[in-house]
Each structure stands twice: as C-alpha cells, then as structure tokens.
PDB file of N, H, CA, C and O in Angstrom:
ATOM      1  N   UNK A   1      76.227  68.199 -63.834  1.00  0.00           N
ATOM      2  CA  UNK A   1      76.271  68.277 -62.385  1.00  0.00           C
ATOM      3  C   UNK A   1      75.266  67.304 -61.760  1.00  0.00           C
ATOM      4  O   UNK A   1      75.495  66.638 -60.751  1.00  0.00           O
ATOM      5  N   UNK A   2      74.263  67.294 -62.384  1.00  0.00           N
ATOM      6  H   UNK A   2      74.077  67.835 -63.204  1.00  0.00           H
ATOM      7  CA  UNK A   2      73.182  66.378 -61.598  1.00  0.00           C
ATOM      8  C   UNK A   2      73.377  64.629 -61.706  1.00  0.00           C
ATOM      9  O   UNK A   2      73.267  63.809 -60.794  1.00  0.00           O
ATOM     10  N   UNK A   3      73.755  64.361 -63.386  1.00  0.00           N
ATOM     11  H   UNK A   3      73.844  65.027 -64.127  1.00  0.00           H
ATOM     12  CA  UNK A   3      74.581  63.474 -63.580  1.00  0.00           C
ATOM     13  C   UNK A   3      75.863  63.113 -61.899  1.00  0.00           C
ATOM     14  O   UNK A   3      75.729  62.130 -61.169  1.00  0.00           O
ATOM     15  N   UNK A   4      76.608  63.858 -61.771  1.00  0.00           N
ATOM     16  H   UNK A   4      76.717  64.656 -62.364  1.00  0.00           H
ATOM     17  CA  UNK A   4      77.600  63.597 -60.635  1.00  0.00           C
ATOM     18  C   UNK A   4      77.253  63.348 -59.364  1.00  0.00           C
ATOM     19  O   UNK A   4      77.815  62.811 -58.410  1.00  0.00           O
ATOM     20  N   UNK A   5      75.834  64.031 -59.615  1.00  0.00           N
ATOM     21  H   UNK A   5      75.377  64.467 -60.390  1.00  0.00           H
ATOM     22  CA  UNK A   5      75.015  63.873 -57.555  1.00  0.00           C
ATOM     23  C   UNK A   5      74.509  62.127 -57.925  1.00  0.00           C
ATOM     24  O   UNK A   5      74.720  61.332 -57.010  1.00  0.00           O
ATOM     25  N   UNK A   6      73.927  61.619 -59.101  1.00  0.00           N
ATOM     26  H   UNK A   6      73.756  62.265 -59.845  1.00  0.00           H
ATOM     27  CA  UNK A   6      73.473  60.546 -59.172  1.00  0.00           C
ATOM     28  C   UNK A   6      74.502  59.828 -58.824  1.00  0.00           C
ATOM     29  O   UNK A   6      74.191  59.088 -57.890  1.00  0.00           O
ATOM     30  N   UNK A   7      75.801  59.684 -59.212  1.00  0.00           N
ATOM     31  H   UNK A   7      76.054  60.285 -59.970  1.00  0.00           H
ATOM     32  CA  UNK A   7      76.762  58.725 -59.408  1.00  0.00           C
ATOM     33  C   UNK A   7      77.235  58.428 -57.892  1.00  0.00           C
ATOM     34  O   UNK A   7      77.305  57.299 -57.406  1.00  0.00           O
ATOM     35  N   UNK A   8      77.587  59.789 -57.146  1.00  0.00           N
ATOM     36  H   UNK A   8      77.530  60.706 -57.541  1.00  0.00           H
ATOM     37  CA  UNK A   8      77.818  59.783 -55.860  1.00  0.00           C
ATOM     38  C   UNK A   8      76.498  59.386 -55.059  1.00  0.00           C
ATOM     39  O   UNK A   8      76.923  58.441 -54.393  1.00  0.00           O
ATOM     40  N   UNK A   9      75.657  59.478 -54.846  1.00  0.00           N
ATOM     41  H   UNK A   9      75.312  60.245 -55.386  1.00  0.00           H
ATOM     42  CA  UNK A   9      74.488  58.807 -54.289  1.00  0.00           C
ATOM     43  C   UNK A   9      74.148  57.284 -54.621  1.00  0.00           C
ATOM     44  O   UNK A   9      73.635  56.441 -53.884  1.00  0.00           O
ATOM     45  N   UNK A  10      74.660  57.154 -56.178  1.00  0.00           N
ATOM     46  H   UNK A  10      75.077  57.838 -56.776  1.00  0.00           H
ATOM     47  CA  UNK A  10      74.547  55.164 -55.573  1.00  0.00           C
ATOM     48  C   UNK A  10      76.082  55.052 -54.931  1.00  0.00           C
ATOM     49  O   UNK A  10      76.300  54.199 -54.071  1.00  0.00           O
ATOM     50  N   UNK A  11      77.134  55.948 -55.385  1.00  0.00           N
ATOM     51  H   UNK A  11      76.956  56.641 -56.084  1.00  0.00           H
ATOM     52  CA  UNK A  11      77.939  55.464 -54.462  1.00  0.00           C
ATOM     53  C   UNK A  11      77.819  54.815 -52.698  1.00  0.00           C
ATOM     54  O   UNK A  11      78.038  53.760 -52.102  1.00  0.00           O
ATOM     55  N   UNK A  12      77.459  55.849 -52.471  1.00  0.00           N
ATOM     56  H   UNK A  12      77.281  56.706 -52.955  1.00  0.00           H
ATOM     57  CA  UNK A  12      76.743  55.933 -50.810  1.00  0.00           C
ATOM     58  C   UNK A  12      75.848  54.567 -50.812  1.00  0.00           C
ATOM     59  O   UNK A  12      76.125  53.579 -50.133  1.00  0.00           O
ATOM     60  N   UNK A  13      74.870  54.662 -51.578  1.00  0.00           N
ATOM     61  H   UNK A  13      74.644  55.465 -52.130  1.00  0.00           H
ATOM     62  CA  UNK A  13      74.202  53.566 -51.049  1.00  0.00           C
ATOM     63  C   UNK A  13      74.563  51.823 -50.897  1.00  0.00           C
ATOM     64  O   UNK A  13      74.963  51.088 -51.799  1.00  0.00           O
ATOM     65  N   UNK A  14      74.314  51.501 -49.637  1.00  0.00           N
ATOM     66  H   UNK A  14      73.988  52.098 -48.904  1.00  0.00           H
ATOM     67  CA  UNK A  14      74.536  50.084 -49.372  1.00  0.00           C
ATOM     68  C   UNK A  14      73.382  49.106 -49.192  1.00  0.00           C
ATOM     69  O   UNK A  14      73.283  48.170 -48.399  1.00  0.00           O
ATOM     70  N   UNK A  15      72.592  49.516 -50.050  1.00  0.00           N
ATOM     71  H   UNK A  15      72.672  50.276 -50.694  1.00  0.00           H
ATOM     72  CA  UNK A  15      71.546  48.186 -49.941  1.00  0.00           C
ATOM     73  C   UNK A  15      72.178  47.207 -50.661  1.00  0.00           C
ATOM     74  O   UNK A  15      72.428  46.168 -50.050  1.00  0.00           O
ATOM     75  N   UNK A  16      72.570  47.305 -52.076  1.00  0.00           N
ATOM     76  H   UNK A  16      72.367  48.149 -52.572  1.00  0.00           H
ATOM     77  CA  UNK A  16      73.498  45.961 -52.892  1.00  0.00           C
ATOM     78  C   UNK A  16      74.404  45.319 -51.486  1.00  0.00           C
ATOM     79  O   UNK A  16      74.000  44.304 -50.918  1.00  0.00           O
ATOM     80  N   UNK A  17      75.396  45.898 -51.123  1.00  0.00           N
ATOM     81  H   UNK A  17      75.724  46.723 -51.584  1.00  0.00           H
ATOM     82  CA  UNK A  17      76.351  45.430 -50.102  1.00  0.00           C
ATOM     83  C   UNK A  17      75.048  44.324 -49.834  1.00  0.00           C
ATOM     84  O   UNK A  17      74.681  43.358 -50.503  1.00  0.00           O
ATOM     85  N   UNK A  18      74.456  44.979 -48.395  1.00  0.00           N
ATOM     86  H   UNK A  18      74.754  45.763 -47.851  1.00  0.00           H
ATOM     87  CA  UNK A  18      74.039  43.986 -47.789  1.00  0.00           C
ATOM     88  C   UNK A  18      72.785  43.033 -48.263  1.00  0.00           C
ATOM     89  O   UNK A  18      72.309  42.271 -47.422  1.00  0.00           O
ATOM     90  N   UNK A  19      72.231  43.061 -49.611  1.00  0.00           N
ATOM     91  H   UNK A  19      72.618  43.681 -50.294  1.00  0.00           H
ATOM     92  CA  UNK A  19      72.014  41.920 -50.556  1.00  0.00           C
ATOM     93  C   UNK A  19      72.611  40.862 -50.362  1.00  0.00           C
ATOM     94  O   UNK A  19      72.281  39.793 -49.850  1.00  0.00           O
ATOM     95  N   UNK A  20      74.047  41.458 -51.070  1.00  0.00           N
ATOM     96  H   UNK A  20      74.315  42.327 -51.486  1.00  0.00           H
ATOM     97  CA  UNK A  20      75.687  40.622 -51.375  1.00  0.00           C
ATOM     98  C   UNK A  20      75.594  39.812 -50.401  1.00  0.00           C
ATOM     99  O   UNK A  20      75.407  38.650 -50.762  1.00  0.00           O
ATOM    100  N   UNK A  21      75.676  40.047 -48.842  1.00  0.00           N
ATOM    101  H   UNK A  21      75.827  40.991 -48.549  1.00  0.00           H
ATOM    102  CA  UNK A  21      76.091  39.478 -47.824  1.00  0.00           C
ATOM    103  C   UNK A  21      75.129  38.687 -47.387  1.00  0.00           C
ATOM    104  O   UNK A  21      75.489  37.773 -46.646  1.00  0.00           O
ATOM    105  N   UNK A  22      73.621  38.813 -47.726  1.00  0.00           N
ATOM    106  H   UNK A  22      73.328  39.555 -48.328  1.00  0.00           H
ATOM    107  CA  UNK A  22      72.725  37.852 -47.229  1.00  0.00           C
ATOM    108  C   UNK A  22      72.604  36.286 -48.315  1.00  0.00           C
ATOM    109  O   UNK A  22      72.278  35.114 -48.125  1.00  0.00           O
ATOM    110  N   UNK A  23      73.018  37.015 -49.341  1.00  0.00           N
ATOM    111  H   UNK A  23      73.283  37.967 -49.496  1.00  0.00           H
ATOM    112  CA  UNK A  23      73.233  36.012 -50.625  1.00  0.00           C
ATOM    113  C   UNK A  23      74.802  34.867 -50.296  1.00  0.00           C
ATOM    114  O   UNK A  23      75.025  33.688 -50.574  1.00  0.00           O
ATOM    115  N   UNK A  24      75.292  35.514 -49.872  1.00  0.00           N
ATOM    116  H   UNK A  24      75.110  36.471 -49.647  1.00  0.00           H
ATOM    117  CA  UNK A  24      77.277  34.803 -49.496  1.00  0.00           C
ATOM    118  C   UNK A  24      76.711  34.299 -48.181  1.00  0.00           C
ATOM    119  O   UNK A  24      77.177  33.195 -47.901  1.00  0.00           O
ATOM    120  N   UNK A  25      75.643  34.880 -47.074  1.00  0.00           N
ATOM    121  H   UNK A  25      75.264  35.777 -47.301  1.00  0.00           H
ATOM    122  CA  UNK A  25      75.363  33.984 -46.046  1.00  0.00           C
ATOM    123  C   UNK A  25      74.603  32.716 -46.871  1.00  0.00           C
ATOM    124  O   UNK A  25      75.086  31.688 -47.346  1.00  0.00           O
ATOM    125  N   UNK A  26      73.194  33.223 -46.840  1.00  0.00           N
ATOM    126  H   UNK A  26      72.802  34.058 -46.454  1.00  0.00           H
ATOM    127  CA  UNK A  26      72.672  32.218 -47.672  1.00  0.00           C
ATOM    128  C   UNK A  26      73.142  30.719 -48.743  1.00  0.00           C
ATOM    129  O   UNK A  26      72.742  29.564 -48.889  1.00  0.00           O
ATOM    130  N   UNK A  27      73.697  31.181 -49.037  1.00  0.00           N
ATOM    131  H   UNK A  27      74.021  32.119 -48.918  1.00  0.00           H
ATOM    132  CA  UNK A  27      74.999  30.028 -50.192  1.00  0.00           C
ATOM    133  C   UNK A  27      76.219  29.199 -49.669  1.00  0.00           C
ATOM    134  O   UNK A  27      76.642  28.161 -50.177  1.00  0.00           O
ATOM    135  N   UNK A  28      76.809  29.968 -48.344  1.00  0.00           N
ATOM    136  H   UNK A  28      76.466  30.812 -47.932  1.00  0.00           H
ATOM    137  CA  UNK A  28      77.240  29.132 -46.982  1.00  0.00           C
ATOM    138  C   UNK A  28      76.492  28.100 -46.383  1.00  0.00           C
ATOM    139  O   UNK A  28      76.999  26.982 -46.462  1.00  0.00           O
ATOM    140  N   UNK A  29      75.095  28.228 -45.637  1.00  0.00           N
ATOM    141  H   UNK A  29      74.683  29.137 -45.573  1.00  0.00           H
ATOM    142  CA  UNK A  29      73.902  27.677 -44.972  1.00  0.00           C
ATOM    143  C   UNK A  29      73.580  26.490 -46.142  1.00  0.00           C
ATOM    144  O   UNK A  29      73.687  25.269 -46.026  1.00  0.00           O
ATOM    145  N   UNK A  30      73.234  27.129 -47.072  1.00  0.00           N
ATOM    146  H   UNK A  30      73.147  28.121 -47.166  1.00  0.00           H
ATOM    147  CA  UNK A  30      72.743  25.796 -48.138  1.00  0.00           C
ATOM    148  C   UNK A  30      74.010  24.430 -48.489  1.00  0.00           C
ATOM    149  O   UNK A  30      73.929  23.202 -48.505  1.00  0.00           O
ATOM    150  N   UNK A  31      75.267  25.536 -48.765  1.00  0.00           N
ATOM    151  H   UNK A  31      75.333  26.534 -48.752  1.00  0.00           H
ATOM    152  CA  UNK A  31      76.513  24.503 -48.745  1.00  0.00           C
ATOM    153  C   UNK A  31      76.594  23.135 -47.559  1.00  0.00           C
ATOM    154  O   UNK A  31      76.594  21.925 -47.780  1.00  0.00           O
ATOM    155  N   UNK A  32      76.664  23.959 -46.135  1.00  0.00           N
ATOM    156  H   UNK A  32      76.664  24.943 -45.955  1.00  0.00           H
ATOM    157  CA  UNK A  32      76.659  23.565 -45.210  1.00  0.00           C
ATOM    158  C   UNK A  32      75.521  22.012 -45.087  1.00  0.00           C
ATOM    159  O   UNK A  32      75.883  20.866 -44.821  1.00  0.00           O
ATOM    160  N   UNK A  33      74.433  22.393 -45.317  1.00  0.00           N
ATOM    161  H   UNK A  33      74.139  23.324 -45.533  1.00  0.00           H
ATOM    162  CA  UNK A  33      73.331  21.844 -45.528  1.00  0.00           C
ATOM    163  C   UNK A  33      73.424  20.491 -46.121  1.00  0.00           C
ATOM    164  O   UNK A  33      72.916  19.445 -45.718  1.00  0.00           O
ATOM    165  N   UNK A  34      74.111  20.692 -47.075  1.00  0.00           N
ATOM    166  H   UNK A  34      74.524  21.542 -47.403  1.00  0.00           H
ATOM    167  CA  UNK A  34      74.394  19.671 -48.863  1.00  0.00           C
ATOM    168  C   UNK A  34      75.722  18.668 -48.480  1.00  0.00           C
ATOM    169  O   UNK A  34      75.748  17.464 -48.737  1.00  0.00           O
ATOM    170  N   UNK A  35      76.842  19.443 -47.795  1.00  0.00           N
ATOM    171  H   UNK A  35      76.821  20.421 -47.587  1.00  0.00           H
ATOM    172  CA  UNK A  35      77.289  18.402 -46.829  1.00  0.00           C
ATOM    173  C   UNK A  35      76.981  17.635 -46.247  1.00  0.00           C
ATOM    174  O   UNK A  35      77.292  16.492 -46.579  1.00  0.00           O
ATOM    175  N   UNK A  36      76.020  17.922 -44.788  1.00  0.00           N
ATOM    176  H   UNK A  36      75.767  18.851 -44.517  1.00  0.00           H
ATOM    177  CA  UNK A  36      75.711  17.505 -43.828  1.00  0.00           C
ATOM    178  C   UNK A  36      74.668  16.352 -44.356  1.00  0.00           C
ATOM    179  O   UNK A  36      74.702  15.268 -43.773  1.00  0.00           O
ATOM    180  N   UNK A  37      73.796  16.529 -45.374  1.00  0.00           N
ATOM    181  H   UNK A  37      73.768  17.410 -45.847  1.00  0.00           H
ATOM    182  CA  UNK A  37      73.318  15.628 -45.934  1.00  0.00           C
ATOM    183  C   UNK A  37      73.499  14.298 -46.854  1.00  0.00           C
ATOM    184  O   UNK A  37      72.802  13.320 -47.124  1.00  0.00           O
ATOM    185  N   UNK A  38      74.809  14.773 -47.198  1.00  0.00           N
ATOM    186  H   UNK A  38      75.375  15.568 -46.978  1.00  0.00           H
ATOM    187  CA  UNK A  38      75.989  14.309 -47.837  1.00  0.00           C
ATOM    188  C   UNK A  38      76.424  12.912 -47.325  1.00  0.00           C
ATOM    189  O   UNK A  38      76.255  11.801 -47.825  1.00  0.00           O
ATOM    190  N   UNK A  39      77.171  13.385 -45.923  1.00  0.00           N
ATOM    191  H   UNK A  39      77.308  14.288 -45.517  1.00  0.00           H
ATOM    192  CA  UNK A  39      77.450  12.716 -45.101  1.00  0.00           C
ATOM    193  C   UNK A  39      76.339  11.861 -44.497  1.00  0.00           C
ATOM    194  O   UNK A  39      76.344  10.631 -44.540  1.00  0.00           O
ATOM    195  N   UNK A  40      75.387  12.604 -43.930  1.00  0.00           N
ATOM    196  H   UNK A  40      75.383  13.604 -43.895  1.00  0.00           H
ATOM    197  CA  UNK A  40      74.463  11.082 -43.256  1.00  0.00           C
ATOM    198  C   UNK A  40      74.220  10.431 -44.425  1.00  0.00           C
ATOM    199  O   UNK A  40      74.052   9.229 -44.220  1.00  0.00           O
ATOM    200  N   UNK A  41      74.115  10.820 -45.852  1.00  0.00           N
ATOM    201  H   UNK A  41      74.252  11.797 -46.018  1.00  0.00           H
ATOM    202  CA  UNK A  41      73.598   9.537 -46.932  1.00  0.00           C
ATOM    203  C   UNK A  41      74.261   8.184 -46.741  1.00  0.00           C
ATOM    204  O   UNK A  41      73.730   7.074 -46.686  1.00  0.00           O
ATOM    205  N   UNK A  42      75.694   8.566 -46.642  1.00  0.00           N
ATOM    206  H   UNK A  42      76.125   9.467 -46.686  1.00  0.00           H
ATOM    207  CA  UNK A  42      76.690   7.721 -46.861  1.00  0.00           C
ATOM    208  C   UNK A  42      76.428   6.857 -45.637  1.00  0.00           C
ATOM    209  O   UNK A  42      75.807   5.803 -45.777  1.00  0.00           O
ATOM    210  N   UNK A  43      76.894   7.270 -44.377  1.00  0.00           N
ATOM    211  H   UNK A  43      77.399   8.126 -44.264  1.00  0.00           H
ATOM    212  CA  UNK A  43      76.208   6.618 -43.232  1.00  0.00           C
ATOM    213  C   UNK A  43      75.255   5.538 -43.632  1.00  0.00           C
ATOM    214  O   UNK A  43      75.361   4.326 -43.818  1.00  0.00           O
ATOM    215  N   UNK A  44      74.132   6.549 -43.709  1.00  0.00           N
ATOM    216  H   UNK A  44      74.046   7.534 -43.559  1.00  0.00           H
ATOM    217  CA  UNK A  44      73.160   5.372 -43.972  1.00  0.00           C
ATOM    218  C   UNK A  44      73.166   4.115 -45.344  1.00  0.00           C
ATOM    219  O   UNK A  44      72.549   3.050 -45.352  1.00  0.00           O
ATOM    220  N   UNK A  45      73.956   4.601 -46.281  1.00  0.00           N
ATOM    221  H   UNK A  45      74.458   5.466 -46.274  1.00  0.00           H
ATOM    222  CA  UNK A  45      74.560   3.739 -47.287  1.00  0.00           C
ATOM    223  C   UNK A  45      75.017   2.629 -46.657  1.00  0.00           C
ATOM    224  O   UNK A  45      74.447   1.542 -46.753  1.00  0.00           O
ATOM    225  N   UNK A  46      76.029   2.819 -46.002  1.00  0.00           N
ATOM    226  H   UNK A  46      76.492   3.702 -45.924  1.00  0.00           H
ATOM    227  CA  UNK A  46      77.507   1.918 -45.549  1.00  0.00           C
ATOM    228  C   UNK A  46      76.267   1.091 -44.138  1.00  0.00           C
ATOM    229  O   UNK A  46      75.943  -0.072 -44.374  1.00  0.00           O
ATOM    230  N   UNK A  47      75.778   1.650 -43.014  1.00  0.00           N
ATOM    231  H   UNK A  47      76.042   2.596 -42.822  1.00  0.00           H
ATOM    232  CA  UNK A  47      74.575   0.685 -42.384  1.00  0.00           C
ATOM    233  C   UNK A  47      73.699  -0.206 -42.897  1.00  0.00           C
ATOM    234  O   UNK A  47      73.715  -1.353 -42.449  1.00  0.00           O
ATOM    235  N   UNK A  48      72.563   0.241 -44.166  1.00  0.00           N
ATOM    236  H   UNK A  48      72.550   1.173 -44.529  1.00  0.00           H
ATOM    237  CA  UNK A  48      72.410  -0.660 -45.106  1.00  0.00           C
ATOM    238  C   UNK A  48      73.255  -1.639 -45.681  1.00  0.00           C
ATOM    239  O   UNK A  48      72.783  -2.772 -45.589  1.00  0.00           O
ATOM    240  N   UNK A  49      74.084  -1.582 -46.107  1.00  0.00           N
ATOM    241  H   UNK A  49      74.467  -0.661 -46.182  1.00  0.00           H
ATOM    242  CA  UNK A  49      74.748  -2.273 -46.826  1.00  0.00           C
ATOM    243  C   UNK A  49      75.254  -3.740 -45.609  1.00  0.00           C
ATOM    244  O   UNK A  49      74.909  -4.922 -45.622  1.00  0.00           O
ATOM    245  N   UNK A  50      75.683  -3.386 -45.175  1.00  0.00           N
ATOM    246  H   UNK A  50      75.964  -2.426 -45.165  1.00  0.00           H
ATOM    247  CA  UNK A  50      75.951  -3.771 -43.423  1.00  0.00           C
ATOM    248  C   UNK A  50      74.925  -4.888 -43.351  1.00  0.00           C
ATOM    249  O   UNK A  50      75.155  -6.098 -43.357  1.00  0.00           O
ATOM    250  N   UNK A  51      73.366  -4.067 -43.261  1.00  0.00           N
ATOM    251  H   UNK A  51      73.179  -3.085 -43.257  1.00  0.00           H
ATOM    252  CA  UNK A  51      72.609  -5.074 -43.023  1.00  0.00           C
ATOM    253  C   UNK A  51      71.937  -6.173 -44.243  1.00  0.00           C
ATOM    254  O   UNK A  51      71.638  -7.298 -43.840  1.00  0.00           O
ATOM    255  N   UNK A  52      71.685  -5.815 -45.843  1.00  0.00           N
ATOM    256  H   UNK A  52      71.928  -4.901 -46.170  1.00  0.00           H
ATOM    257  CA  UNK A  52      71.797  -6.328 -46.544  1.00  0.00           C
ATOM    258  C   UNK A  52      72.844  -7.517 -46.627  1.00  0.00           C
ATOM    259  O   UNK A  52      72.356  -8.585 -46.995  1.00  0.00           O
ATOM    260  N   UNK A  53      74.229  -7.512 -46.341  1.00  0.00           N
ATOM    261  H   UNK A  53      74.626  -6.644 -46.042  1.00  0.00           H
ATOM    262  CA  UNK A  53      75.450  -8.748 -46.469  1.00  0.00           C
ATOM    263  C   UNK A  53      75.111  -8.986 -44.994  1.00  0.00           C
ATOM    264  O   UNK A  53      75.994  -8.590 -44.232  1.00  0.00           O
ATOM    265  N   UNK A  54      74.095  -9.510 -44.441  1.00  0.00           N
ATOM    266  H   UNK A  54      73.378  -9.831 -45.060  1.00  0.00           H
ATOM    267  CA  UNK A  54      73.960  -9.990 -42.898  1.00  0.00           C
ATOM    268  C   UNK A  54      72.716 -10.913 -43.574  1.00  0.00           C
ATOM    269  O   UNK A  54      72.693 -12.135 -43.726  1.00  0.00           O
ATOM    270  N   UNK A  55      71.870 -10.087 -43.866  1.00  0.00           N
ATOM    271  H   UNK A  55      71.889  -9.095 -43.743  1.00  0.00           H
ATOM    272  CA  UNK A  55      70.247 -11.129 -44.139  1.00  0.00           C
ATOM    273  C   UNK A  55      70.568 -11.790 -45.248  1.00  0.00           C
ATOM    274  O   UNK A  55      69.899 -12.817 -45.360  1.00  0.00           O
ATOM    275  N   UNK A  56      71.485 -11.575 -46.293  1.00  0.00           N
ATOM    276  H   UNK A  56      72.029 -10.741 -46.203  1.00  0.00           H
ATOM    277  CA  UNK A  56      71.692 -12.125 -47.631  1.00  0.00           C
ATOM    278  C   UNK A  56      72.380 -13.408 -47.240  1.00  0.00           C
ATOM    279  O   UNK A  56      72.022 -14.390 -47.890  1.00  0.00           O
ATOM    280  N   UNK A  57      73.485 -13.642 -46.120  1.00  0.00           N
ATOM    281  H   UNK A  57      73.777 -12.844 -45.592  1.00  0.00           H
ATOM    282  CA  UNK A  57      74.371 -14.913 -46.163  1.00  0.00           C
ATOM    283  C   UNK A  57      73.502 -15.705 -45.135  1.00  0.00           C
ATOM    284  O   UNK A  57      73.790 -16.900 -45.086  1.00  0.00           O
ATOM    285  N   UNK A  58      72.666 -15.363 -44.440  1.00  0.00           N
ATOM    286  H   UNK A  58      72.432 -14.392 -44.479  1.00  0.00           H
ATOM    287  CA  UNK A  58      71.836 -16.264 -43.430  1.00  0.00           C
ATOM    288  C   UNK A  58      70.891 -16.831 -44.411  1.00  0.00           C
ATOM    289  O   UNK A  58      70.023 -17.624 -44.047  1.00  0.00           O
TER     290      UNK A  58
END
C-alpha cells in the first residue's frame, strides 16, 4: 500500500514537466542563437571577400 501512495505521488508531481519545458525552451533560444550567428558570419564572409577582390586588383 505505501509502495502505491509513492507511485501515485510522483505521479502528481510536476517539477520534471516543467524542467522538460525550461530545457525544450532553453535548446530553442540557443538554436535560435547558432542561426542568427550563422547567418551574420556569412554576411560578414561574403563583405570581406567583397573587399579583399577590390584591394587585391587595384
């Protein structure tokens, strides 16, 4: 019986849940992040480059 109150009481509990959900936010934000950084690299790749084949043929 006491065994069964344990099982049903982590049932109930939602601290894991909202772990879960700060971890699936968290891992969104960083994704997001790794893109966005992603992208300006390249930017700034393709501008460099830009200006490198400008000072190189003068």
């Amino acid at each position: 019986m006491k065994q069964l109150m344990r099982v049903e009481s982590f049932a109930r509990e939602e601290d894991g849940v909202t772990v879960v959900e700060y971890a699936f936010i968290a891992l969104l934000v960083a994704l997001a992040i790794l893109v966005g950084i992603t992208e300006v690299g390249q930017e700034l790749a393709t501008i460099f480059d830009k200006f490198h084949g400008y000072f190189r043929t003068s």
